[in-house]
N, C-alpha and C positions, 0 to 999 in steps of 0.2 A: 831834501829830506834825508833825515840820517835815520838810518836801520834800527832796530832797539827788539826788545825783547815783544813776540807774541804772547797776547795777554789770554790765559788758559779761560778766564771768565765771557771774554767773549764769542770764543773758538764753542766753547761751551753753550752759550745760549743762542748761537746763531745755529750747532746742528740740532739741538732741542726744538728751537721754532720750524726747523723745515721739515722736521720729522713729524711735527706737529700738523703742518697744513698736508702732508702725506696723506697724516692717516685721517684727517678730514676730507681729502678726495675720496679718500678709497671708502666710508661712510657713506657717501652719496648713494641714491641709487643708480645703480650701472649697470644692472642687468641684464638692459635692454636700449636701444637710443629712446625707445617710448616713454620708459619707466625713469629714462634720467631727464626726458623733457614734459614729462605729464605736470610738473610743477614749474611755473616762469624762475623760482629761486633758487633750484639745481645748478643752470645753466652761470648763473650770478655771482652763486657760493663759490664753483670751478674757478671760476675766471677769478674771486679774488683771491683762495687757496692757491692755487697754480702762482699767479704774479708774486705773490709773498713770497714763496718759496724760491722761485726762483730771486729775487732780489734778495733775499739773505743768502742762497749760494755764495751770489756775486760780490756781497758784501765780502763774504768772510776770507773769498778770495782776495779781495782785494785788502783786506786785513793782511794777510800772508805777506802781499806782495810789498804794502805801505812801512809795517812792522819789518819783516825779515830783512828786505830788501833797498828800502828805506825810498822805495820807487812809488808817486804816487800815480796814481793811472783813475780814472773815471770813465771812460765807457766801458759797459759790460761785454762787446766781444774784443776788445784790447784786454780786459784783464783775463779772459777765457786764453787768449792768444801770446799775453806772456805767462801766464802761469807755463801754457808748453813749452816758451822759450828757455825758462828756466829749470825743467824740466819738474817741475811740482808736478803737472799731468803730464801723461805719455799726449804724444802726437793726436791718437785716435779722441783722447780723452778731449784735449783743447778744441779739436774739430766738432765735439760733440756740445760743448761750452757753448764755440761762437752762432752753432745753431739755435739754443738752447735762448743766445745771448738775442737774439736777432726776434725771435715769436715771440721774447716779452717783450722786447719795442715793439714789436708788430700790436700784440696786445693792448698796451697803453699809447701808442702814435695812431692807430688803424682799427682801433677796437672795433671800428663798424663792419669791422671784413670777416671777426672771426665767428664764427657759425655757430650754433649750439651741437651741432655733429660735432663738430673738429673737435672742441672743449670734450666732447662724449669721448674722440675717438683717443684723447690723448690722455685720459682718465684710465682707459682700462687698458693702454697698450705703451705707452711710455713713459710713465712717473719711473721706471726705475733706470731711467738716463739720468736724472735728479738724486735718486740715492747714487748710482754709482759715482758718480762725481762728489759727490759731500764723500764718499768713503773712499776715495782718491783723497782728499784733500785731509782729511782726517788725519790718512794712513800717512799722509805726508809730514803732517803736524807730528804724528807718535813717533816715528823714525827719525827725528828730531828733539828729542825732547831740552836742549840745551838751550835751544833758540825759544823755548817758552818759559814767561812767567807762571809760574804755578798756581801764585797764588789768586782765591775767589773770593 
C-alpha cells in the first residue's frame, strides 16, 4: 500500500458521525440505572450509539494509518496499538484505544454478556475516553495539515 494524501472529507464525516452518536448517548435517560432501563429501547439505542462510535473512531484511525502511512491494518486494537507506534497517540492514548478496541468486539462477539448496567455505567461515566481519542486524532490530523487533502 502506498501512502497518499488524508482525505479532509472523511476525517470530517467520520468526527461529525461520532459526535453525533455522543450526543445520542448523552440524550438518553441516565439519571438513574432505573430511568435508563424503565424503557427495553434505552439499553438497544446505547449499544448501537456506543458500537457506531466507536467503529468510526477506528475507522478514521485506520484512515490516518492506510492514507499517511500507506499501512493497511484491520483489527481495531492493532490499529489502536500502532497508531501509538507511530506516535499519532501518546502511549496512555493507544492503551486506551486497545481497550476501547476490545468492549466493541466484546460487544458484537459477546453481546449476550453485556448488561444493561454496564451500557448505563459507561453512558455516564466514560463517553469521554471516546472524545479524547477523536481529539487526539483530530489534533494529529491539524498539526499535520500537508499530509491532508483539503478538499470536500
Amino acid at each position: 500500500m502506498t501512502p497518499a494524501l488524508l482525505r479532509a472529507k472523511v476525517i470530517a464525516e467520520k468526527g461529525a458521525w461520532i459526535r453525533e452518536m455522543i450526543t445520542r448517548l448523552r440524550l438518553l435517560p441516565l439519571e438513574s440505572p432505573a430511568s435508563f432501563q424503565s424503557d427495553s429501547r434505552n439499553p438497544a439505542a446505547a449499544e448501537s450509539y456506543l458500537r457506531r462510535a466507536l467503529e468510526a473512531l477506528f475507522d478514521l484511525g485506520r484512515h490516518i494509518l492506510a492514507k499517511g502511512y500507506g499501512q493497511g491494518v484491520s483489527e481495531y486494537k492493532e490499529i489502536a496499538r500502532i497508531l501509538g507506534q507511530r506516535g499519532i497517540l501518546s502511549e496512555k492514548e493507544a492503551e486506551k484505544g486497545m481497550i476501547l478496541a476490545g468492549y466493541r468486539n466484546r460487544m458484537v462477539h459477546f453481546y449476550q454478556e453485556v448488561s444493561q448496567y454496564e451500557l448505563y455505567e459507561i453512558c455516564t461515566r466514560e463517553l469521554t475516553d471516546i472524545e479524547e481519542l477523536l481529539s487526539a486524532l483530530l489534533g494529529w490530523v491539524k498539526a499535520h495539515p500537508e499530509l491532508v487533502d483539503q478538499e470536500l
